[in-house]
C-alpha positions as CSV (number, residue, x, y, z in Angstrom):
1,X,-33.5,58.5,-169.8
2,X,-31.7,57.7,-166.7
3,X,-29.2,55.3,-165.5
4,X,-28.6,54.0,-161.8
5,X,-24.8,54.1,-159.9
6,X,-25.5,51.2,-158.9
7,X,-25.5,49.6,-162.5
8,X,-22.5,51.3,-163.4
9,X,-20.6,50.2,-160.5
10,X,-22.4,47.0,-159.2
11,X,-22.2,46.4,-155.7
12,X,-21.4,49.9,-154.7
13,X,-24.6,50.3,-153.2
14,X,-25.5,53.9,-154.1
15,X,-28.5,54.6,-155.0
16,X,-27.8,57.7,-157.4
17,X,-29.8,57.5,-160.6
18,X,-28.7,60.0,-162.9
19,X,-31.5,61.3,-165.5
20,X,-31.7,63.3,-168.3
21,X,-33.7,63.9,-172.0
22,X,-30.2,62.5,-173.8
23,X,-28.2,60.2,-173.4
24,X,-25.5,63.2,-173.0
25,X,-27.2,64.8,-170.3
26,X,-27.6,61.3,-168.6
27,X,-23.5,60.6,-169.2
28,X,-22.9,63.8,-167.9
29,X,-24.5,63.7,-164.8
30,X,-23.0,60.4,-164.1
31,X,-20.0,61.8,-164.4
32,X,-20.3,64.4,-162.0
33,X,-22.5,62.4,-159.2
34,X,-19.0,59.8,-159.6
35,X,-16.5,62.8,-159.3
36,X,-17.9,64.2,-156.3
37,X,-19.5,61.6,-154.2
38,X,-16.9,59.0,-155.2
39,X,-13.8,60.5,-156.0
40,X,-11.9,58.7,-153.1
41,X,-12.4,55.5,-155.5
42,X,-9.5,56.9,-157.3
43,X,-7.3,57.7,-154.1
44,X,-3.8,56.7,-154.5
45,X,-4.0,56.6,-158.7
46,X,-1.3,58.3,-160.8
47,X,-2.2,60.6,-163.7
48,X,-2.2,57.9,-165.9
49,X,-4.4,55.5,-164.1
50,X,-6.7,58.3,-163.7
51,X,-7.0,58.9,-167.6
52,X,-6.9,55.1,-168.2
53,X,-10.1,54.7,-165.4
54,X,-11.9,57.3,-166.6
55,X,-11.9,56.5,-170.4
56,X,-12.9,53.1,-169.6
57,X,-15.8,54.5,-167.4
58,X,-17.1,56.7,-169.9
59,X,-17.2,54.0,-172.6
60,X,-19.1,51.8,-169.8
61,X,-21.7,54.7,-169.2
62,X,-22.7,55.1,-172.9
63,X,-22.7,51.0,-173.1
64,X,-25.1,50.7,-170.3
65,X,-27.0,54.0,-171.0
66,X,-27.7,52.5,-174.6
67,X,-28.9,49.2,-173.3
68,X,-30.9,50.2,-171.1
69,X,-32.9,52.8,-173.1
């Protein structure tokens, strides 16, 4: 399985592609490639904008993840 940044954040223009054998393992290294590599996308949030963005971004990554395998 594997899912491209660029999907998850269209217009980015990363070229990441996370991969994995489950769709856990594909989640999970999307998660960490965004943390690291784009973590000034979240510059300036409060605690609670943080929590909100990342919730929604996780239920994005398992949407796409399971469309696209």
């Amino acid at each position: 399985m594997e899912l491209k940044c660029d999907d998850v954040v269209p217009g980015l223009g990363c070229d990441f592609v996370a991969k994995g054998s489950t769709a856990e393992e594909v989640h999970g290294a999307m998660m960490m490639h965004g943390g690291t590599v784009h973590a000034n996308l979240m510059d300036g949030k409060s605690p609670q904008e943080m929590m909100q963005a990342k919730t929604e971004m996780d239920a994005h990554i398992s949407q796409l993840i399971a469309a696209n395998n």
